[in-house]
FIVOMI-658608 format. One record per residue: x, y, z of N, C-alpha, C, O in turn. Coordinates in steps of 0.05 Angstrom, whole numbers, padded with zeros to 5 digits, always signed. Layout:
BEGIN
XYZXYZXYZXYZ...
This chain:
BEGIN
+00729+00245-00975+00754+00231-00983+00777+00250-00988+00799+00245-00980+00769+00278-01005+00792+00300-01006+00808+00305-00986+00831+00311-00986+00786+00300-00962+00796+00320-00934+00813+00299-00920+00835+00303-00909+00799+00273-00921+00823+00248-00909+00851+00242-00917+00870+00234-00903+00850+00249-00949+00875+00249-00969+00888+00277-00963+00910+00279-00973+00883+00290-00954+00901+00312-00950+00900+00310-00919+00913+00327-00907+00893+00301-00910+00907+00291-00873+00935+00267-00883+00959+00269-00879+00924+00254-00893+00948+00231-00891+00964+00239-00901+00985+00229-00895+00964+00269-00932+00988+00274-00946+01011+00290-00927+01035+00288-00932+00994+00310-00898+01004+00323-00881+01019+00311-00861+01040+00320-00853+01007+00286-00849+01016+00262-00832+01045+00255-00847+01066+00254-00835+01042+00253-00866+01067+00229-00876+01082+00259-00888+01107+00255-00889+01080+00271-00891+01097+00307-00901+01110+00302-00861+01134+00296-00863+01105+00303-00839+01113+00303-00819+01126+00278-00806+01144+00276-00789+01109+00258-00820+01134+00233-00805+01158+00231-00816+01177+00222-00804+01159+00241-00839+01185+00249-00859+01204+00268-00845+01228+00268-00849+01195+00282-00834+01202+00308-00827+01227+00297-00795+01247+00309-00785+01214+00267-00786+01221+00262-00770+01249+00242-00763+01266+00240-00745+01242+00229-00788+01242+00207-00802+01280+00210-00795+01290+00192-00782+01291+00225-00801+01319+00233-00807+01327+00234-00781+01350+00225-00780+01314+00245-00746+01325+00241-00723+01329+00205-00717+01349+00196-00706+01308+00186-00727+01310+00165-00724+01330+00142-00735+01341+00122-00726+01331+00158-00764+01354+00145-00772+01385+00156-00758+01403+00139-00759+01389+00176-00750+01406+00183-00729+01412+00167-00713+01434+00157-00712+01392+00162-00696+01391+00147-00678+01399+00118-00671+01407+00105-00652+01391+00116-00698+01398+00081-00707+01425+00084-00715+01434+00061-00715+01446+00101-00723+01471+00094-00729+01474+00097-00761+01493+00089-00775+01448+00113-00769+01459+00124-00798+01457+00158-00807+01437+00173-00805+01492+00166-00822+01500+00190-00819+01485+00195-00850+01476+00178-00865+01487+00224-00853+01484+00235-00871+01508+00245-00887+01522+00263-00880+01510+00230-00910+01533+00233-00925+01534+00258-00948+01555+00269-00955+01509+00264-00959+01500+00286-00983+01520+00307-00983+01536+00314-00965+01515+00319-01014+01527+00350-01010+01500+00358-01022+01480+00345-01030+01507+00386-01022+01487+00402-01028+01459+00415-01010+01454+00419-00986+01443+00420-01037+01411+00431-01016+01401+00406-01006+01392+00404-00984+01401+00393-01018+01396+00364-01000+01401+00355-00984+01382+00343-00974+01422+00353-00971+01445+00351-00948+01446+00366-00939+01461+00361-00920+01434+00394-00937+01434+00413-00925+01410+00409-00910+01406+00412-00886+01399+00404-00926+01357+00404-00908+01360+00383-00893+01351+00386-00870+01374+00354-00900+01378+00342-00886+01386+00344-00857+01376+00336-00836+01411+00359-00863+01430+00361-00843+01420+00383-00811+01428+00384-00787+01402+00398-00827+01381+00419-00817+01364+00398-00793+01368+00400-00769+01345+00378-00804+01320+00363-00810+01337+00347-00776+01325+00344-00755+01362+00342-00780+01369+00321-00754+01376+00344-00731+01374+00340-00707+01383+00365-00743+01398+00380-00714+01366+00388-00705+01365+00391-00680+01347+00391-00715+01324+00410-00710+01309+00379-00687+01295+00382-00666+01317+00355-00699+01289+00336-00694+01293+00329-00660+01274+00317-00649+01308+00334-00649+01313+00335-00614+01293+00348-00609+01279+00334-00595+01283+00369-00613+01269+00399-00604+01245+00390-00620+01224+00399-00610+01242+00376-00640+01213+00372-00651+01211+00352-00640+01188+00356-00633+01215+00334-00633+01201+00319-00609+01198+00327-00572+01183+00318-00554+01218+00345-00574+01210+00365-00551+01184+00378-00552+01168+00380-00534+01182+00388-00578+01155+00404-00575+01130+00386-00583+01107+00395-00584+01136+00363-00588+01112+00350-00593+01105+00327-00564+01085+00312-00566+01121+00326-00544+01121+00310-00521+01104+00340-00505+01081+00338-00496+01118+00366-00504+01109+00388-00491+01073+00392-00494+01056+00395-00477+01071+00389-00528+01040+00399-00542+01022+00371-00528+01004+00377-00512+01025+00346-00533+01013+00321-00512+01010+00321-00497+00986+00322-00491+01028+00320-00481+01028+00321-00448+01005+00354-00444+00982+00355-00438+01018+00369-00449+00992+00396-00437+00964+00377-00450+00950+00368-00433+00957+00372-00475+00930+00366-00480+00928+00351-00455+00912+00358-00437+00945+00330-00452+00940+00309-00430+00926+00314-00407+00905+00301-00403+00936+00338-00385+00930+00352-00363+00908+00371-00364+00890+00374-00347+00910+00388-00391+00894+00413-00390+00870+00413-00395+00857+00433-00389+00857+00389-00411+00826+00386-00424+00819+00375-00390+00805+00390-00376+00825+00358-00382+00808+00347-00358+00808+00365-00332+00787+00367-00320+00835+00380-00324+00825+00400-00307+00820+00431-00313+00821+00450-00297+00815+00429-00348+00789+00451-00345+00768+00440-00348+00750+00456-00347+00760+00420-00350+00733+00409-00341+00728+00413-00306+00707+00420-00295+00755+00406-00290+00743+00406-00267+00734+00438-00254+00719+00445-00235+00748+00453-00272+00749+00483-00270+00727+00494-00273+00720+00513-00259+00707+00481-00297+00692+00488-00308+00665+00485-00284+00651+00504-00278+00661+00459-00273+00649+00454-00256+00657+00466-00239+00636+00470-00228+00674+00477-00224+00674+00503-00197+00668+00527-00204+00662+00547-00191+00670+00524-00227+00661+00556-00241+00623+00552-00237+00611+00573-00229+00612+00538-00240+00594+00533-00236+00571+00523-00220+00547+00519-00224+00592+00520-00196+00585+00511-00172+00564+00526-00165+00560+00548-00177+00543+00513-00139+00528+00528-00126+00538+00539-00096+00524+00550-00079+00571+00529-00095+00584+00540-00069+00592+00560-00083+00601+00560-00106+00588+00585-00066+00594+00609-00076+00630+00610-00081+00643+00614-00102+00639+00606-00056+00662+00607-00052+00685+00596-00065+00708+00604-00066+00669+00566-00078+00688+00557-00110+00680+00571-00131+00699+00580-00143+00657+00576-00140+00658+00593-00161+00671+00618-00158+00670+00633-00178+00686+00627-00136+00693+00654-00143+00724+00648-00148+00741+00659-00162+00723+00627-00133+00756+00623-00130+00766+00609-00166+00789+00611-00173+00755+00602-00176+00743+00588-00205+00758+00608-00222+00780+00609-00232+00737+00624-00222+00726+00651-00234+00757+00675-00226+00765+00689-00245+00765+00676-00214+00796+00691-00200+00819+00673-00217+00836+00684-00232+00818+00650-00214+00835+00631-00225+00839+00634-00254+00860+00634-00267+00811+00638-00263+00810+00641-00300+00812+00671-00307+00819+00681-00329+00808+00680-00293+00819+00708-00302+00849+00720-00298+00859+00738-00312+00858+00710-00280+00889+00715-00278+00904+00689-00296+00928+00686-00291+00896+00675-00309+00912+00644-00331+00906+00668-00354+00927+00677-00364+00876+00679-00366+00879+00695-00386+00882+00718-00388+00882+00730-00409+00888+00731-00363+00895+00757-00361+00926+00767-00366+00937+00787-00377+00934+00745-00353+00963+00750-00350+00982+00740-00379+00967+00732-00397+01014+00740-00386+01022+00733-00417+01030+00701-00399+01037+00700-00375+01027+00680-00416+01035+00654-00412+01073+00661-00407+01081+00649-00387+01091+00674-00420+01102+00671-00409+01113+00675-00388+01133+00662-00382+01100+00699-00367+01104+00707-00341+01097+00679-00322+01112+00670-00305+01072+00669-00330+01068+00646-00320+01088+00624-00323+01090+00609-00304+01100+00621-00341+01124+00596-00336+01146+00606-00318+01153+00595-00296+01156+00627-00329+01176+00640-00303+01164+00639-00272+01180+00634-00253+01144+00643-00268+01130+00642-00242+01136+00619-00231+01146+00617-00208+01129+00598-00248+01119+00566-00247+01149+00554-00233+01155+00542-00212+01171+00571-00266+01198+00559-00258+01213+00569-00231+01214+00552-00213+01222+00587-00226+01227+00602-00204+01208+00604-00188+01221+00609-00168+01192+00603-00182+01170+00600-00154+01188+00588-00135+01204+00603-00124+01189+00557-00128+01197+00547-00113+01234+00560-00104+01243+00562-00081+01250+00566-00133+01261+00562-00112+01262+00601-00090+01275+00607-00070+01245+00614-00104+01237+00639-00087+01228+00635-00057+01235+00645-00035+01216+00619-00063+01190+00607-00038+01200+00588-00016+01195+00590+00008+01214+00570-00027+01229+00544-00007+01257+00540-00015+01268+00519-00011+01275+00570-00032+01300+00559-00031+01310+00533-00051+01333+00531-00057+01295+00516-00058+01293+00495-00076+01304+00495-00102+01289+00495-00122+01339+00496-00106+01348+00486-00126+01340+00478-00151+01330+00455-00152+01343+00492-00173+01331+00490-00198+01347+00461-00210+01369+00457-00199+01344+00450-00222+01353+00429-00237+01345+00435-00270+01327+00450-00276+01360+00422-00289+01359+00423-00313+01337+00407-00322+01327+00414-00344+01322+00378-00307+01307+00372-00314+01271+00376-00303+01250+00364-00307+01281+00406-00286+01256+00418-00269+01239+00430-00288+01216+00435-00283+01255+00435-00318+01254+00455-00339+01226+00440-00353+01205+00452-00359+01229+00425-00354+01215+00404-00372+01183+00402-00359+01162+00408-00369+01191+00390-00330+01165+00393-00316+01146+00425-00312+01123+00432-00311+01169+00434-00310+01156+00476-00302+01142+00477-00329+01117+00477-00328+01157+00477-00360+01140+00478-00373+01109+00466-00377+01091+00481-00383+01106+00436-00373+01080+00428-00364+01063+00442-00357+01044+00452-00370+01073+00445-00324+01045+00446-00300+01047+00477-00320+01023+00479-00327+01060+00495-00330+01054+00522-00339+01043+00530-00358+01035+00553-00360+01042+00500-00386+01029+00497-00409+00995+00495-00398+00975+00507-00406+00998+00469-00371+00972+00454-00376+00946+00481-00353+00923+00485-00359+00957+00490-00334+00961+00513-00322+00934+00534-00330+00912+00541-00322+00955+00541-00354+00943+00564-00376+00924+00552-00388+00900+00558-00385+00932+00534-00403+00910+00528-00423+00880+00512-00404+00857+00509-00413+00891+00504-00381+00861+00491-00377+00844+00512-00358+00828+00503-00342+00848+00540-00360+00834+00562-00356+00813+00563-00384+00788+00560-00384+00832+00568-00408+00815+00572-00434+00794+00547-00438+00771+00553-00442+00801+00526-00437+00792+00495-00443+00765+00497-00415+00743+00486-00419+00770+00511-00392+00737+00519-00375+00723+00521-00388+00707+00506-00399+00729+00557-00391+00709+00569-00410+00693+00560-00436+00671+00568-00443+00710+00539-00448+00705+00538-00477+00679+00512-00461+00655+00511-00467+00691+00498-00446+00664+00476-00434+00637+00492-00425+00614+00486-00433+00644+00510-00410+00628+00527-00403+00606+00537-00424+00583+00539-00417+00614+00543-00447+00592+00561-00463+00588+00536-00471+00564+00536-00472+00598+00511-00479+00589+00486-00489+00560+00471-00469+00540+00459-00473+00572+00480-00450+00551+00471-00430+00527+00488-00429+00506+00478-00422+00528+00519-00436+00506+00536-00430+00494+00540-00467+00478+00557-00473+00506+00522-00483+00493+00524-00513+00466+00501-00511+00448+00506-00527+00464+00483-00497+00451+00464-00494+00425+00469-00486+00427+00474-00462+00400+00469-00493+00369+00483-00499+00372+00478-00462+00391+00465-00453+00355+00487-00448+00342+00481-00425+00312+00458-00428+00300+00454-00407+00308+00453-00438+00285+00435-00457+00291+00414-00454+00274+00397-00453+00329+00402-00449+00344+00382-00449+00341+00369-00430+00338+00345-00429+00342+00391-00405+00348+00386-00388+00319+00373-00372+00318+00352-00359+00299+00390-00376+00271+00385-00370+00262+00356-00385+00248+00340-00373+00268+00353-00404+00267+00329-00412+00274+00301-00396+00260+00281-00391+00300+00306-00390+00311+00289-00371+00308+00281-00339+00314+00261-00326+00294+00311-00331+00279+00304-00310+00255+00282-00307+00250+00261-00294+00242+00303-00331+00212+00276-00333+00217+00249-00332+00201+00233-00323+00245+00240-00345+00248+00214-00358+00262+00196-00327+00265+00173-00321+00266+00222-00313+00276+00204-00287+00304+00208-00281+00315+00199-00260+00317+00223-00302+00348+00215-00299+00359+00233-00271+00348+00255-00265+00376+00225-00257+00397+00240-00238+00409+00258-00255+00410+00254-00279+00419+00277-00245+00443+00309-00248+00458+00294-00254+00466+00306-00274+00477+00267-00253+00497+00254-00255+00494+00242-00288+00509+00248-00307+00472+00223-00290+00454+00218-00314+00455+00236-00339+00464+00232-00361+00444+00255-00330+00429+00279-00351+00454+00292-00366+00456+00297-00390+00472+00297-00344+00493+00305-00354+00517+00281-00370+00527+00287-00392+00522+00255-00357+00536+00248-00380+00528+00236-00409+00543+00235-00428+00495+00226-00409+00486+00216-00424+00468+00232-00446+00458+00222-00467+00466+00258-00437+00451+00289-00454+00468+00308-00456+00480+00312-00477+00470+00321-00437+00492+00347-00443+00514+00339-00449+00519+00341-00473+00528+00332-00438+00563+00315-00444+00561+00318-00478+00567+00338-00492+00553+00301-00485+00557+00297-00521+00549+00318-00534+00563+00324-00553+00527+00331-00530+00515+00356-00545+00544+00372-00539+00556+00378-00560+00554+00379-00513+00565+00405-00511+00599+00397-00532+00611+00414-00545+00608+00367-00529+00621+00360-00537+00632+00368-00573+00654+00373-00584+00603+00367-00583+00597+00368-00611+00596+00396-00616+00604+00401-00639+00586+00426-00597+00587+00443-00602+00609+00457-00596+00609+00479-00607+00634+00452-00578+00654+00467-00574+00672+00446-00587+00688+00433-00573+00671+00443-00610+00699+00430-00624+00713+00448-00640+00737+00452-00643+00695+00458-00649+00716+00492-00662+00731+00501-00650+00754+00503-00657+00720+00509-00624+00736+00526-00610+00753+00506-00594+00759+00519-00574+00762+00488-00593+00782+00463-00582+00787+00465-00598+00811+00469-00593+00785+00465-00630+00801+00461-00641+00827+00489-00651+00849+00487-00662+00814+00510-00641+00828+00531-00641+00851+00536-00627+00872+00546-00633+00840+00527-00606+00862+00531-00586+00878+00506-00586+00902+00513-00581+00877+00486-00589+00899+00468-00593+00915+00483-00620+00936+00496-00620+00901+00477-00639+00920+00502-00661+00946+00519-00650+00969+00521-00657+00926+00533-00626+00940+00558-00614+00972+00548-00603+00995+00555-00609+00960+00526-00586+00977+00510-00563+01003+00497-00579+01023+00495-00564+01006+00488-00607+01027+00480-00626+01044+00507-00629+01068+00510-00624+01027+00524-00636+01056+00552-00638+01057+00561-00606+01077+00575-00604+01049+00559-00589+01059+00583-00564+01069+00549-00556+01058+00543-00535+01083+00530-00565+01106+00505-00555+01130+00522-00556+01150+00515-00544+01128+00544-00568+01158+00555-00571+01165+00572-00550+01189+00578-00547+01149+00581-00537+01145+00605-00511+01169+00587-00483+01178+00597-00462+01172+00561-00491+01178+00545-00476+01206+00562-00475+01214+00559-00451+01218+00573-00485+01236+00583-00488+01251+00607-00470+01274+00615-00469+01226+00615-00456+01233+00626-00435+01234+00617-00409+01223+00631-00392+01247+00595-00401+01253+00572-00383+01279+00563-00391+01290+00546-00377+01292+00573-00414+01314+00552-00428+01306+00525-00427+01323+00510-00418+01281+00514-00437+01278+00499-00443+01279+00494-00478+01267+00506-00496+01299+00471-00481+01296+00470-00510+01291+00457-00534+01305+00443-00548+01260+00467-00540+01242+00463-00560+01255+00465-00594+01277+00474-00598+01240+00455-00617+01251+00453-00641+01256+00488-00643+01280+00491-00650+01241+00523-00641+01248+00534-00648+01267+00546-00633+01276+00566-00645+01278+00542-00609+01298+00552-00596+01320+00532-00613+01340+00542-00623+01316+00511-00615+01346+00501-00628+01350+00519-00669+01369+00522-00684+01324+00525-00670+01329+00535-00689+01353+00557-00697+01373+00557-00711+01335+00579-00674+01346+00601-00664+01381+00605-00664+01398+00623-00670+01381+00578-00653+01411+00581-00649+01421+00567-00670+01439+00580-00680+01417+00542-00683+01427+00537-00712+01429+00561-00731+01448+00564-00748+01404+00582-00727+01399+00606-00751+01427+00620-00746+01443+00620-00764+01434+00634-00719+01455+00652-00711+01474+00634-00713+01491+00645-00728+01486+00604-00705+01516+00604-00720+01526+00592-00738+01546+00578-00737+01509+00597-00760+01503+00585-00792+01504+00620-00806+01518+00630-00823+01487+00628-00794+01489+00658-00806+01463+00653-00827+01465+00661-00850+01440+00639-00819+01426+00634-00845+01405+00630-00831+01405+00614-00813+01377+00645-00839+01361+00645-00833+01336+00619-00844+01313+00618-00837+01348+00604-00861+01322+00576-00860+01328+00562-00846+01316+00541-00851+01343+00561-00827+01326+00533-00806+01309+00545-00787+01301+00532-00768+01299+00578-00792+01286+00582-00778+01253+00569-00803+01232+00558-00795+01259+00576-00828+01239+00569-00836+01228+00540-00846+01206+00536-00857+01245+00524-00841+01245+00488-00834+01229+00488-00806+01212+00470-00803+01233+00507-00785+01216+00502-00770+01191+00513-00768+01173+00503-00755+01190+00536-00783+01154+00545-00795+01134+00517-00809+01112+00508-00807+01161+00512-00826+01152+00492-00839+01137+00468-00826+01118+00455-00834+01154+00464-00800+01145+00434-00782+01123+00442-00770+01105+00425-00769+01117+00472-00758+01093+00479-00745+01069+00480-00766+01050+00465-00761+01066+00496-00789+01042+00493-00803+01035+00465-00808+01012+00459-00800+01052+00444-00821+01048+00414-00827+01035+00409-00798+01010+00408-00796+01048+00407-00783+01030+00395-00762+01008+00404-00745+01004+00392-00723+00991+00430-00757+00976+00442-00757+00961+00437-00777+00937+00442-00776+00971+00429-00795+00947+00423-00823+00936+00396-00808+00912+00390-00805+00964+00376-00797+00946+00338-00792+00923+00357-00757+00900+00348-00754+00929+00372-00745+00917+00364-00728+00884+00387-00739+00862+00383-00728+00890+00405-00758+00858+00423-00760+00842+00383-00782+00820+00373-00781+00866+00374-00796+00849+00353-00815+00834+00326-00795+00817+00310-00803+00847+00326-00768+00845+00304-00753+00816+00312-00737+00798+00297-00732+00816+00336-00733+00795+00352-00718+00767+00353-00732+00745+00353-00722+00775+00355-00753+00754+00370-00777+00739+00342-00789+00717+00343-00801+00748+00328-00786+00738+00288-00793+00721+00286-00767+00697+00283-00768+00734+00287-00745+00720+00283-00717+00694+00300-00716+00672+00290-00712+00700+00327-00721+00673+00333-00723+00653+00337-00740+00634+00353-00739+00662+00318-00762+00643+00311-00787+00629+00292-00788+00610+00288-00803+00643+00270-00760+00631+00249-00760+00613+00249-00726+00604+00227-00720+00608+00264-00710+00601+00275-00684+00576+00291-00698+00556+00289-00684+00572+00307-00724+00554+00325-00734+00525+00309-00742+00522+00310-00767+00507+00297-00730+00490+00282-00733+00471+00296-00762+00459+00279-00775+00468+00321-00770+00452+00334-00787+00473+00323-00815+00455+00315-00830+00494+00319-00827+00511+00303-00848+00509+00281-00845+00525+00270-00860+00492+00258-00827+00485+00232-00835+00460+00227-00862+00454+00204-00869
């Protein structure tokens, strides 16, 4: 119950946080003086870019968990020739810095086919360059999820009759599911602060607007209003995570 009450205190610490672009929106100004009016006034210029970075952090989960699953399976293929190409693929996503990869992503085309950049190409480049990267890491992490799973499992499932199709969604699938949630949960962690890398695209996320509120204010907390928005919503998503796999943990029933 501690751990649920301190998810919802973090949840509602961030819908608050939000709370002030919407009333914007609707046609109500902020009248205050003071530190109040100030955080306020902070809280609306920042909330464009915090829902930038929270459409950015979605959307990649969206793309990147399912095709590193499909990654994961070519990595594991018994065609030689996908597993290597797999295996090349995931080592140049973690070899290389994510942000070389967005510049690549962004400018590729128009290097390649001449293809006119647009302001809303920005948005998409970040994507395919978020989901890209991360569903190299999100392989691997399936990968050791899949090779934690006894071989005993598997033999089991033979005897019982099941198909490779079977065995795997109705045995391994959930086991490996239950054992790589840490490390999903890590890297989503990860994936909330490198939303700001977006930045090297001129794409503009809550800490690039910061950036530039900090320099022509001359004041360095709206950079830390936006520390602030990243840990909060790193506390709801380790508390959202940490329930899930409390309740997935069959040995705490």
């Amino acid at each position: 119950m501690k751990k649920q009450s301190k998810s919802i205190i973090a949840a509602a610490v961030l819908i608050g946080l939000l709370i002030p672009s919407t009333m914007t929106a609707c046609g109500f100004e902020n009248t205050g003086t003071g530190s109040l009016g100030w955080f306020f006034d902070v809280i609306v210029q920042l909330s464009a870019g915090m829902w930038a970075s929270l459409e950015l952090f979605f959307l990649t989960l969206i793309f990147s968990m399912p095709l590193g699953l499909l990654v994961c399976f070519m990595r594991r293929s018994r065609i030689k020739i996908v597993g290597i190409i797999a295996t090349i693929y995931i080592s140049i996503m973690r070899g290389t810095p994510l942000m070389l990869q967005l510049l690549v992503v962004y400018f590729g085309p128009y290097f390649l086919f001449k293809t006119p950049l647009s302001t809303e190409y920005r948005f998409y480049a970040a994507i395919i360059g978020f989901s890209l990267n991360y569903a190299a890491y999100f392989a691997e992490i399936y990968r050791s999820g899949i090779q934690s799973v006894p071989q005993g499992q598997y033999e089991a499932a033979k005897v019982l009759g099941y198909t490779h199709s079977q065995t795997f969604m109705k045995i391994i699938f959930p086991q490996m599911i239950r054992n790589i949630l840490p490390a999903v949960t890590n890297e989503i962690i990860t994936l909330v602060k490198d939303t700001s890398l977006a930045f090297a695209i001129a794409f503009v996320e809550m800490f690039t607007l910061a950036k530039q509120i900090s320099a022509a204010d001359s004041n360095i907390m709206p950079l830390f209003v936006a520390g602030l928005f990243y840990y909060i919503f790193n506390a709801v998503v380790s508390s959202t995570m940490r329930i899930i796999e409390n309740k997935l943990d069959y040995t705490k029933r």
